[in-house]
C-alpha positions as semicolon CSV with decimal commas, in nm:
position;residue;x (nm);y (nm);z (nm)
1;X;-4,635;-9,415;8,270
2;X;-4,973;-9,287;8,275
3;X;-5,298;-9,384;8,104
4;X;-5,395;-9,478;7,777
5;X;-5,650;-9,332;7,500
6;X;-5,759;-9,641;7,411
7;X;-5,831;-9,727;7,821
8;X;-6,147;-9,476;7,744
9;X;-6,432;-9,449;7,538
10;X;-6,465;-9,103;7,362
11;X;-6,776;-8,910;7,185
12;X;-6,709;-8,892;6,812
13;X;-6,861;-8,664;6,577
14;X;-6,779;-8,938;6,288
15;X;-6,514;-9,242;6,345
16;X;-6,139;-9,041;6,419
17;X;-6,248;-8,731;6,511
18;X;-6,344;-8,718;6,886
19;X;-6,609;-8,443;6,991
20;X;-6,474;-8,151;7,224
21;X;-6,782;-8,198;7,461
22;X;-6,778;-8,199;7,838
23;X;-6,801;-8,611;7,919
24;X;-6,460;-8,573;7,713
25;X;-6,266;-8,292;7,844
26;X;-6,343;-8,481;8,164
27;X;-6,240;-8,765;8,057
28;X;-5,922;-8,619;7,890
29;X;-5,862;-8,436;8,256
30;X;-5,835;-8,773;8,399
31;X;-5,599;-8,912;8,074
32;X;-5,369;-8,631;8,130
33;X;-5,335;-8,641;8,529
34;X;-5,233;-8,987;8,522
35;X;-4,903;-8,835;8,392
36;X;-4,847;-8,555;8,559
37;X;-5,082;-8,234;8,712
38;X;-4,902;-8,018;8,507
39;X;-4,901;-8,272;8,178
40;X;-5,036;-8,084;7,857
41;X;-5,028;-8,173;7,480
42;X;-4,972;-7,849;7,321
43;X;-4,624;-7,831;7,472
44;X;-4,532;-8,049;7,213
45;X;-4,780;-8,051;6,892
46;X;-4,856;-7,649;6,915
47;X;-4,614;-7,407;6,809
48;X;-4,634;-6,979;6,747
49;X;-4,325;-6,861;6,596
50;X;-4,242;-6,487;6,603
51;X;-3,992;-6,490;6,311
52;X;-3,962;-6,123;6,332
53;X;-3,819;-6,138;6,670
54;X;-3,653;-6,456;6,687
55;X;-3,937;-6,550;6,986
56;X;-4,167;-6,892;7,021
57;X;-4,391;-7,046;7,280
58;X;-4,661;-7,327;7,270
59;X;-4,991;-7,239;7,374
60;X;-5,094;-6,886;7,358
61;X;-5,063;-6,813;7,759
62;X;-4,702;-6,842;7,872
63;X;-4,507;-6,538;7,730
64;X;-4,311;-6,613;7,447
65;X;-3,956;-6,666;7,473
66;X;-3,676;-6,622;7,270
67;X;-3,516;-6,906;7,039
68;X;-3,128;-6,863;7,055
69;X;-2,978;-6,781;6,764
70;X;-2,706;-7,043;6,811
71;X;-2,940;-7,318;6,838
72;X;-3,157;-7,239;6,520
73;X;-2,795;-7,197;6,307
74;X;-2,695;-7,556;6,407
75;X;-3,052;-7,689;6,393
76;X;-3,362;-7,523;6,220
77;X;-3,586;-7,754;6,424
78;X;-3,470;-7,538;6,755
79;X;-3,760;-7,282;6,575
80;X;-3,985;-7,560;6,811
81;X;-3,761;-7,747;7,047
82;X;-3,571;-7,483;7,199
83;X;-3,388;-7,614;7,531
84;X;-3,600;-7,408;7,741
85;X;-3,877;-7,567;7,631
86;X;-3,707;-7,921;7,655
87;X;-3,766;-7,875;8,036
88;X;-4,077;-7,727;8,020
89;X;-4,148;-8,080;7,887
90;X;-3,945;-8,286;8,141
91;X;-4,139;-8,065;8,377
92;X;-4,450;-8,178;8,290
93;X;-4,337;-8,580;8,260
94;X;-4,187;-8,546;8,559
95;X;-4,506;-8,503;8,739
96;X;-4,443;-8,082;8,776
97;X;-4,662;-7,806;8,661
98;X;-4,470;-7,559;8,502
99;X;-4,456;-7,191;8,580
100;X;-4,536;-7,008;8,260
101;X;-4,843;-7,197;8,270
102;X;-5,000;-7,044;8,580
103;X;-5,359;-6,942;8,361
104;X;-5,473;-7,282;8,380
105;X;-5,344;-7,338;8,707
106;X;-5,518;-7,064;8,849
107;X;-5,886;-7,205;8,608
108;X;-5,822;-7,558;8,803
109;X;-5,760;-7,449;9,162
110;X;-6,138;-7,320;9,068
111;X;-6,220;-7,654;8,964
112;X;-6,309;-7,520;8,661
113;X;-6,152;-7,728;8,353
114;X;-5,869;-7,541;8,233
115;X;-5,793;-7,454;7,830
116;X;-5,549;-7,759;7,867
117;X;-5,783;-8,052;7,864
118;X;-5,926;-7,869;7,547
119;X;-5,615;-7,814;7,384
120;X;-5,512;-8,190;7,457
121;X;-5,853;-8,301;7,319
122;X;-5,772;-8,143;6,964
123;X;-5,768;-8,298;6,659
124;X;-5,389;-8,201;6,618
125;X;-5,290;-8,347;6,962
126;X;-5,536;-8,618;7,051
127;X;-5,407;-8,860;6,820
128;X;-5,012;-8,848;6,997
129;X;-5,118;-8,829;7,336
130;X;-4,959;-9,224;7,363
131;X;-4,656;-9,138;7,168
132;X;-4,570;-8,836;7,382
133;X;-4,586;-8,992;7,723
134;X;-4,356;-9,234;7,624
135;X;-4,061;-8,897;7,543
136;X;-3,804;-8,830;7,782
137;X;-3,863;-8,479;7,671
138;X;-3,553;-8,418;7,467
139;X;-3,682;-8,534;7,117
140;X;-3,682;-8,265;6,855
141;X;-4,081;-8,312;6,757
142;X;-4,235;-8,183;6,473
143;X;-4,597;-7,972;6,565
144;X;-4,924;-8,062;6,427
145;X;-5,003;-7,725;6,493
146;X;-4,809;-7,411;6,335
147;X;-4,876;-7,074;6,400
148;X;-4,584;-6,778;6,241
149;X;-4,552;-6,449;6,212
150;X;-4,323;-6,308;5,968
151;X;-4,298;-5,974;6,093
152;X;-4,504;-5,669;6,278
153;X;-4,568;-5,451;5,903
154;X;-4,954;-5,372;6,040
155;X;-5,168;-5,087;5,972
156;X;-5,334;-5,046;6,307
157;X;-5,267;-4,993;6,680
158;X;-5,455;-5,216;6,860
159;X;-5,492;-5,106;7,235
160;X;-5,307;-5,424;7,384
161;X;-5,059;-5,450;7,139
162;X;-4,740;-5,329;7,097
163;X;-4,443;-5,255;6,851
164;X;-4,325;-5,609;6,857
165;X;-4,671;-5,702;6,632
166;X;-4,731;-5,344;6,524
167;X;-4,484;-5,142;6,293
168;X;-4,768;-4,839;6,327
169;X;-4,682;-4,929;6,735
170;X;-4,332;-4,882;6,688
171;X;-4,358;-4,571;6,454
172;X;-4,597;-4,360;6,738
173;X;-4,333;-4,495;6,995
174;X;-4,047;-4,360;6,826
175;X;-4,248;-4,007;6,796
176;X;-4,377;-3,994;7,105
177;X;-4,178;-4,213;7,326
178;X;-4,245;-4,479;7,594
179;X;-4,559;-4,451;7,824
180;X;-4,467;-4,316;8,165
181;X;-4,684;-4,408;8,377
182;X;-4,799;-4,346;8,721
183;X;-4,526;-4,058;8,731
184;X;-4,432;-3,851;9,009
185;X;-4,484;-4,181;9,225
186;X;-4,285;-4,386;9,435
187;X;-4,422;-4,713;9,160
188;X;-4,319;-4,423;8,816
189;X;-3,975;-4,656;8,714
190;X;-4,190;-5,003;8,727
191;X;-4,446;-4,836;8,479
192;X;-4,266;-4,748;8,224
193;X;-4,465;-4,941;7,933
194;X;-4,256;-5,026;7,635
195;X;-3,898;-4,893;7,809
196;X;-3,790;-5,254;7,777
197;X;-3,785;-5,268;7,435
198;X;-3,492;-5,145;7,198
199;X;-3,679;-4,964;6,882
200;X;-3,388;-4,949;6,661
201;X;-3,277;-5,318;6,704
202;X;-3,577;-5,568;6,869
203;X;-3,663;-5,719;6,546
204;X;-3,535;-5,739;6,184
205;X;-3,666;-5,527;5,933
206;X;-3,861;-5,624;5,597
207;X;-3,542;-5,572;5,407
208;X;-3,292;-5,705;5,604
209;X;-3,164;-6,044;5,630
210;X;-3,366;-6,271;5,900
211;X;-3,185;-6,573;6,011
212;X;-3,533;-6,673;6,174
213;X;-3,676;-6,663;5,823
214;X;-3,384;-6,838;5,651
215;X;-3,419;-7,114;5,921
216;X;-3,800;-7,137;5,864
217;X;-3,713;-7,215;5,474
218;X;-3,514;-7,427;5,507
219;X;-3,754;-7,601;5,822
220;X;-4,085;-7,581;5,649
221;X;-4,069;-7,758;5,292
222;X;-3,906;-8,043;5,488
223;X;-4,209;-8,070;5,731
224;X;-4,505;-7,966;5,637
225;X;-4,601;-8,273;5,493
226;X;-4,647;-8,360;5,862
227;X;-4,844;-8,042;5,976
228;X;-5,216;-8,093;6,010
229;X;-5,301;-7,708;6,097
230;X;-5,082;-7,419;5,955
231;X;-5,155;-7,056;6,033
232;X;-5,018;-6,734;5,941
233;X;-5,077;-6,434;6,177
234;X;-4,922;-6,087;6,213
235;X;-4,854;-5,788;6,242
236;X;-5,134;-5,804;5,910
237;X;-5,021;-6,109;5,696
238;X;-5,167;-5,949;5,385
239;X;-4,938;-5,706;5,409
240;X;-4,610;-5,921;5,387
241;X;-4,444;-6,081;5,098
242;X;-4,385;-6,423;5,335
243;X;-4,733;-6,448;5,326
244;X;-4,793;-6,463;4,932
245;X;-4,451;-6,641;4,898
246;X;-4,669;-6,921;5,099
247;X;-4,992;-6,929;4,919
248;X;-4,770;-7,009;4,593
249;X;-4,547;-7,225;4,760
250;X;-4,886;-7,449;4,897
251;X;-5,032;-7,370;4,536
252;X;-4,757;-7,559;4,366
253;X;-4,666;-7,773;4,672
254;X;-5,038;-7,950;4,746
255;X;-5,121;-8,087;5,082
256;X;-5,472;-8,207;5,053
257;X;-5,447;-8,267;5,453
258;X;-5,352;-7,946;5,562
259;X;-5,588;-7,707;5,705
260;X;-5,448;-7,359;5,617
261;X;-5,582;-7,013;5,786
262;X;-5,452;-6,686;5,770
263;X;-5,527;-6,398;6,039
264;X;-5,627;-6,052;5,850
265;X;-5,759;-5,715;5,994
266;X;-5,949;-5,755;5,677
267;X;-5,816;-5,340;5,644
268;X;-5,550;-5,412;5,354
269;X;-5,562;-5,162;5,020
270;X;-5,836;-5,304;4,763
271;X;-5,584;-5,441;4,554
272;X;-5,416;-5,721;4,843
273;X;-5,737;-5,817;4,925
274;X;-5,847;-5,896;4,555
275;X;-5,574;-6,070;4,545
276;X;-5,573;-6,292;4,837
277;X;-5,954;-6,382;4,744
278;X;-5,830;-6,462;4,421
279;X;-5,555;-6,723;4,566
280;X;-5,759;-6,859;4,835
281;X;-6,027;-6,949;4,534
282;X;-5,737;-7,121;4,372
283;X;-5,611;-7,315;4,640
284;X;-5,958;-7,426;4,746
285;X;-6,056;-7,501;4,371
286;X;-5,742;-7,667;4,295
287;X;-5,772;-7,928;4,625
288;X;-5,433;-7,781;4,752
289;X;-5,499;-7,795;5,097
290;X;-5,766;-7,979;5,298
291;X;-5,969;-7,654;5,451
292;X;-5,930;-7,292;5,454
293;X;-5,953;-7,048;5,748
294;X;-6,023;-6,667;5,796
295;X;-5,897;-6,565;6,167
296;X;-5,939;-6,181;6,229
297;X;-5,987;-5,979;6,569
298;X;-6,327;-5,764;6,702
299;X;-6,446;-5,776;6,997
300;X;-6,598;-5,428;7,057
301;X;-6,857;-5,307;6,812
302;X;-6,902;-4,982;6,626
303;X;-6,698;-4,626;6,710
304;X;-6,544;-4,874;7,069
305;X;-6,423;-5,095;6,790
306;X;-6,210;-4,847;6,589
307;X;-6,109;-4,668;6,935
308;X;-5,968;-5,035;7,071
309;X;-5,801;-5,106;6,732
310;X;-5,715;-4,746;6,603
311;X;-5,695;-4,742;6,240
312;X;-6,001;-4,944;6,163
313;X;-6,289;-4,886;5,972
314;X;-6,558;-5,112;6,125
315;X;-6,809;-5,045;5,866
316;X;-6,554;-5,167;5,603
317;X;-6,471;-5,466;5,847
318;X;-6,800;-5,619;5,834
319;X;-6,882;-5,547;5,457
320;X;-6,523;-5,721;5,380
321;X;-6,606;-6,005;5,637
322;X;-6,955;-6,069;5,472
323;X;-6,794;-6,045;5,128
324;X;-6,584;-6,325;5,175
325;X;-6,869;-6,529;5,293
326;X;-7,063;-6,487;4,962
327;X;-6,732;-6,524;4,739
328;X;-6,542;-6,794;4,906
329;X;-6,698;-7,155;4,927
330;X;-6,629;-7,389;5,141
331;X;-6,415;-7,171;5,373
332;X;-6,456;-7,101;5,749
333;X;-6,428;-6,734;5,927
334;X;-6,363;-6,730;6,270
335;X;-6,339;-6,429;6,507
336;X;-6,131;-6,409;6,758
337;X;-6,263;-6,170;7,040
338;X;-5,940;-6,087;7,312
339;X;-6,158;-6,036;7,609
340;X;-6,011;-5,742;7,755
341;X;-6,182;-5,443;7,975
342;X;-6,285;-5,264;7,685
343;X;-6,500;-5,566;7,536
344;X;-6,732;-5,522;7,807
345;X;-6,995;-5,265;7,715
346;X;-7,017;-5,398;7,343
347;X;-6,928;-5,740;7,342
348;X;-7,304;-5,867;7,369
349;X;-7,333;-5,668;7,008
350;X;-7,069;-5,830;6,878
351;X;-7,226;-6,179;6,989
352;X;-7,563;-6,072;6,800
353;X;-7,364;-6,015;6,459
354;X;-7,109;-6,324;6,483
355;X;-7,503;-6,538;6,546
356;X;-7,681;-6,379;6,222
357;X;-7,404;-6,491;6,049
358;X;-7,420;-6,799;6,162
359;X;-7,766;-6,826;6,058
360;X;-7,711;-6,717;5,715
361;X;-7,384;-6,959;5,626
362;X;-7,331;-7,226;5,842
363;X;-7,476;-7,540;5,672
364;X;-7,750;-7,750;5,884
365;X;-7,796;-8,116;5,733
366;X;-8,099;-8,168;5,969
367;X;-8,272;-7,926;5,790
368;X;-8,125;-8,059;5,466
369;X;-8,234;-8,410;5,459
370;X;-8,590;-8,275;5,622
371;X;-8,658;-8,064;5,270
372;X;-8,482;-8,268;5,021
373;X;-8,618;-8,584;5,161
374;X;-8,973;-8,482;5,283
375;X;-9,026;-8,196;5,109
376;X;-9,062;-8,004;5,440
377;X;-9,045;-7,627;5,352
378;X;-8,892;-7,398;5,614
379;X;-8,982;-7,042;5,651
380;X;-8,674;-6,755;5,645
381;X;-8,626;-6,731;5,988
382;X;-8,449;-7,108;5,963
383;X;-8,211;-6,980;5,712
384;X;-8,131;-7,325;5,684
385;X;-7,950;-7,478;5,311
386;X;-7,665;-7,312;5,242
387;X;-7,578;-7,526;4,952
388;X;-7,225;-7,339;4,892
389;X;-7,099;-7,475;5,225
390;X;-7,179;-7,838;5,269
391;X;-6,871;-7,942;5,301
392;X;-6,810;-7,690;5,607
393;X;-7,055;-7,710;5,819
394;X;-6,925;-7,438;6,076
395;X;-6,835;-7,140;5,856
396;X;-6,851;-6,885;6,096
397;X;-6,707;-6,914;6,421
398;X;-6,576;-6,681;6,727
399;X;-6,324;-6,811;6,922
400;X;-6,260;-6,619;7,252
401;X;-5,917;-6,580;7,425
402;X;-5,882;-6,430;7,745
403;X;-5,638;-6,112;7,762
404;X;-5,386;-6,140;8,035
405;X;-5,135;-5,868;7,961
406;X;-5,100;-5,573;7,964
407;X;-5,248;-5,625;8,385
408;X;-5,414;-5,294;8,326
409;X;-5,652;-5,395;8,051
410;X;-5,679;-5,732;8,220
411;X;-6,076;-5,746;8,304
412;X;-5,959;-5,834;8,639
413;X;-5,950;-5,462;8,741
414;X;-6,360;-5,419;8,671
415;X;-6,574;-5,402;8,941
416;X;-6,849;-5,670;8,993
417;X;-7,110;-5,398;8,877
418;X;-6,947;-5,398;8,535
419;X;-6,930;-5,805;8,456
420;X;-7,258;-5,809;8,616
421;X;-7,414;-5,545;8,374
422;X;-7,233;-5,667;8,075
423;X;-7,088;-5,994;8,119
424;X;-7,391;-6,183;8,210
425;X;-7,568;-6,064;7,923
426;X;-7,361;-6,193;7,702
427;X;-7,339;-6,520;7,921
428;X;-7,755;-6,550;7,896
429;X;-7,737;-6,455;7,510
430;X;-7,457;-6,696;7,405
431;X;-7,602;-7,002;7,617
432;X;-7,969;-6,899;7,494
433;X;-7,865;-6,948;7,097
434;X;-7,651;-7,222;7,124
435;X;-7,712;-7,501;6,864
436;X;-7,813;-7,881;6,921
437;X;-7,722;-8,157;6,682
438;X;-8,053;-8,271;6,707
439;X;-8,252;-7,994;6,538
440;X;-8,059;-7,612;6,467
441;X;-7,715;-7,823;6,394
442;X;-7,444;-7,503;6,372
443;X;-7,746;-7,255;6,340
444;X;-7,580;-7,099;6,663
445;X;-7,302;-7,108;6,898
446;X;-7,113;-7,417;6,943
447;X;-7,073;-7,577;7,279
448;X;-6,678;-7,505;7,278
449;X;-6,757;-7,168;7,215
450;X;-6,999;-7,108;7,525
451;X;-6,769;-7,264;7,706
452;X;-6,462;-7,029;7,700
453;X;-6,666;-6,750;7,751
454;X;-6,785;-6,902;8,097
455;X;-6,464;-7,007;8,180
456;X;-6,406;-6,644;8,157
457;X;-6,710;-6,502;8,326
458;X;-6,659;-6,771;8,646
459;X;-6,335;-6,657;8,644
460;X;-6,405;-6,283;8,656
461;X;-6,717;-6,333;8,910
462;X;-6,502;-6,461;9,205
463;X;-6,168;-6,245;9,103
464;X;-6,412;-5,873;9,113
465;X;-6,586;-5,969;9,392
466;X;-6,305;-6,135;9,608
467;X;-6,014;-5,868;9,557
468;X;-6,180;-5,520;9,493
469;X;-5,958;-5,388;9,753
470;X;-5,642;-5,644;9,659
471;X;-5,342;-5,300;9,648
472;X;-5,227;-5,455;9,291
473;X;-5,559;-5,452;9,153
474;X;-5,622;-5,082;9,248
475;X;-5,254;-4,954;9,141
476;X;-5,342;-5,123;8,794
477;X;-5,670;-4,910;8,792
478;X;-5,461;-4,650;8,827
479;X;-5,260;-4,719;8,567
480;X;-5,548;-4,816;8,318
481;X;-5,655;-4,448;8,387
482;X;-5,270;-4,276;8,321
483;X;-5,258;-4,480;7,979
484;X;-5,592;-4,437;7,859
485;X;-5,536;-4,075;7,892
486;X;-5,194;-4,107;7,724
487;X;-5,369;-4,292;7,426
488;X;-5,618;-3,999;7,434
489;X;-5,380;-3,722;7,404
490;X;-5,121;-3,915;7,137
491;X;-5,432;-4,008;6,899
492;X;-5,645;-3,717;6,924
493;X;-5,940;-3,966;7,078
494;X;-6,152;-3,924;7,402
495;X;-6,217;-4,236;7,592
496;X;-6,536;-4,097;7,753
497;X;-6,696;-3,994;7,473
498;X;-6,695;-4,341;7,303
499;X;-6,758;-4,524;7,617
500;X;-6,984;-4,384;7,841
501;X;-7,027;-4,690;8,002
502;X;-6,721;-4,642;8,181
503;X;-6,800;-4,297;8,313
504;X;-6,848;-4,421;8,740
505;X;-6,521;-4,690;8,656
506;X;-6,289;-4,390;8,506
507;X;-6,362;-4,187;8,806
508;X;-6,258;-4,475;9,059
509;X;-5,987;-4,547;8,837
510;X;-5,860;-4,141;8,894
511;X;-5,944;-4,215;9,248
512;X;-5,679;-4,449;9,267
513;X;-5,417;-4,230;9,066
514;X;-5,465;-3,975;9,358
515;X;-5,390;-4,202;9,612
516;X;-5,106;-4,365;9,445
């Protein structure tokens, strides 16, 4: 048995809520390597559920697997403790790290601190870290954290998406076909993108009957009582009748210590987004829940925006995001930028909006008490009382994931010249407006925010330089320039046009198509 939380002292921002700073993380490195290398929370208290497709996993970076149907009949708590991931949890007791959670392995053997001692260090983990490492892993648990996904009924086509979260994916498959890539080549039948996937029968349709879904009805009312953090994500939520079904049920069902969030595209008709404003108001007015959240994807700006998630209007994107600032109180946004390949030219502009909005709704008490109590008068450029939001200090946020498949829009395959011209920008930028307790409290980016993205950028700075030459890394350059120009020719777009960044990278990407 390994450590204790009580054997350390932590950093709290008030008393029960420990700080995700770096003495912690440390410290929580330490906590969970006295159990086991591989030993991670959010095996147990996280959970995304892909009710469309009957799939799960915990954590966002093993692949999701699927939850057998025979399992969920008998039990609806299989949803979350499926039997494969019963050993991935004796795995991880047993001292073992497990395969499908190779990302972090590869951040450690850096000794860079891996999205594990973050995730463990959570507000909806922290707290069972003593209970857990006292499971054999066979319990059926019940996760603090719950992320589902009703179905794929979306209106765009992201670029690293696919028809599993996309129904506009699955519709331009079916007219077009699969991507056949690299053809002609000796590597042509191990590049055929999407040919795994059976269009007709991979996932239940709005109308039919779900046994995923009925499970999840008859799963959640009994346990959300006990969920601390419950998201809905896509396909586009406000699109789907789950998602409303939800909001009512939380409306007439209150848990006043649930934080609820929803991921949107923020691209529905007029009418859906009225109408989720309207029901957020209520459940925030009404005390239903303890906090609201507003997830939704950018991380290119402008025309590389709507050419990375075809079908958006980015103009419309940031007047509905800024909207819901000034209508909803007491509510959070957070963007989640996938760092992918195509984030690179733009992603410093993206960085730039997510901070003015920081500036003009996150709430600073330092500033507060300074004017209130000593009459200290602050000039615009503070943009410092935002009096609708002092219960949330941290309205706007920008969370930033790191995009691992599909390999060929993995920012692996950029050269050094490209994270050096665009990713160290963005590293000076984020690290020069960060905010400090002691004076510009949430006026800029938060610590656990600069963090990921140098996670990232060490990451990428040893991977360019040291394998340039690596044969996987230039067949998947080769393949990055076969489907761009696929994209190009099924959606009437031209890659060059809207990045012209990428005009020296596109040629050595055709280089290595030639010499496939």
């Amino acid at each position: 048995m390994g450590n204790s939380t009580k054997d350390y002292v932590w950093e709290e921002y008030w008393p029960g809520w420990v700080k995700n700073c770096q003495p912690n993380v440390e410290q929580m490195k330490e906590l969970l390597n006295s159990t086991g290398p591989g030993f991670c929370l959010a095996k147990w208290n996280q959970v995304t559920l892909h009710l469309g497709t009957g799939l799960t996993h915990s954590c966002h970076h093993p692949i999701p697997h699927k939850i057998p149907l025979d399992e969920v009949l008998k039990n609806p708590h299989a949803l979350h403790n499926t039997s494969y991931k019963k050993k991935q949890r004796k795995e991880m007791l047993c001292g073992n790290k497990p395969a499908e959670c190779d990302y972090c392995w590869r951040i450690e053997n850096k000794d860079q601190l891996s999205d594990r001692f973050y995730k463990s260090l959570e507000p909806w983990s922290f707290d069972d870290h003593d209970t857990i490492t006292n499971y054999t892993g066979d319990e059926d648990v019940i996760p603090k954290y719950v992320e589902v996904s009703f179905g794929n009924t979306c209106n765009q086509k992201c670029i690293y998406c696919g028809p599993e979260f996309s129904s506009k994916w699955a519709e331009e498959l079916k007219r077009e076909g699969i991507f056949k890539l690299l053809k002609d080549t000796p590597k042509a039948d191990e590049n055929e993108y999407f040919a795994w996937i059976d269009l007709d029968n991979f996932l239940y349709k709005n109308n039919e009957n779900n046994p995923y879904i009925d499970a999840y009805w008859k799963w959640f009312p009994e346990v959300y009582k006990e969920i601390k953090y419950y998201r809905i994500t896509g396909g586009e939520p406000l699109l789907q009748k789950e998602t409303f079904k939800t909001i009512d049920f939380l409306i007439d069902n209150p848990n006043p210590n649930l934080d609820f969030s929803i991921n949107s595209n923020l691209s529905c008709p007029d009418e859906l987004w009225d109408k989720f404003l309207n029901k957020i108001l209520k459940l925030i007015e009404d005390k239903s829940i303890k906090k609201f959240t507003l997830y939704s994807s950018i991380e290119s700006y402008g025309l590389q925006a709507e050419y990375a998630r075809y079908g958006l209007n980015f103009a419309k994107f940031k007047t509905r995001a800024e909207q819901y600032l000034r209508t909803v109180s007491n509510a959070r946004i957070v963007f989640m930028s996938t760092f992918n390949i195509l984030a690179l030219p733009t992603f410093y502009n993206i960085l730039e909006w997510v901070n003015s909005l920081k500036r003009n709704f996150n709430y600073c008490h330092n500033y507060r008490r300074l004017k209130l109590d000593a009459g200290v008068n602050f000039d615009q450029d503070h943009v410092v009382i935002k009096e609708q939001n002092p219960d949330v200090p941290v309205v706007v946020g920008i969370d930033i994931p790191y995009l691992r498949g599909p390999e060929f829009l993995d920012c692996k395959i950029a050269t050094p010249e490209l994270i050096d011209t665009y990713l160290k920008p963005c590293m000076d930028y984020i690290y020069a407006n960060k905010e400090h307790q002691e004076w510009n409290a949430h006026l800029g980016f938060e610590e656990y925010e600069a963090s990921k993205l140098r996670r990232i950028y060490w990451d990428l700075v040893y991977t360019t330089h040291q394998q340039q030459q690596n044969p996987h890394i230039v067949t998947q350059r080769a393949v990055f320039y076969d489907y761009i120009n696929e994209i190009d020719r099924r959606r009437n777009t031209n890659f060059l046009e809207t990045f012209p960044e990428f005009a020296e990278f596109f040629e050595l990407c055709k280089r290595a198509r030639e010499n496939v």
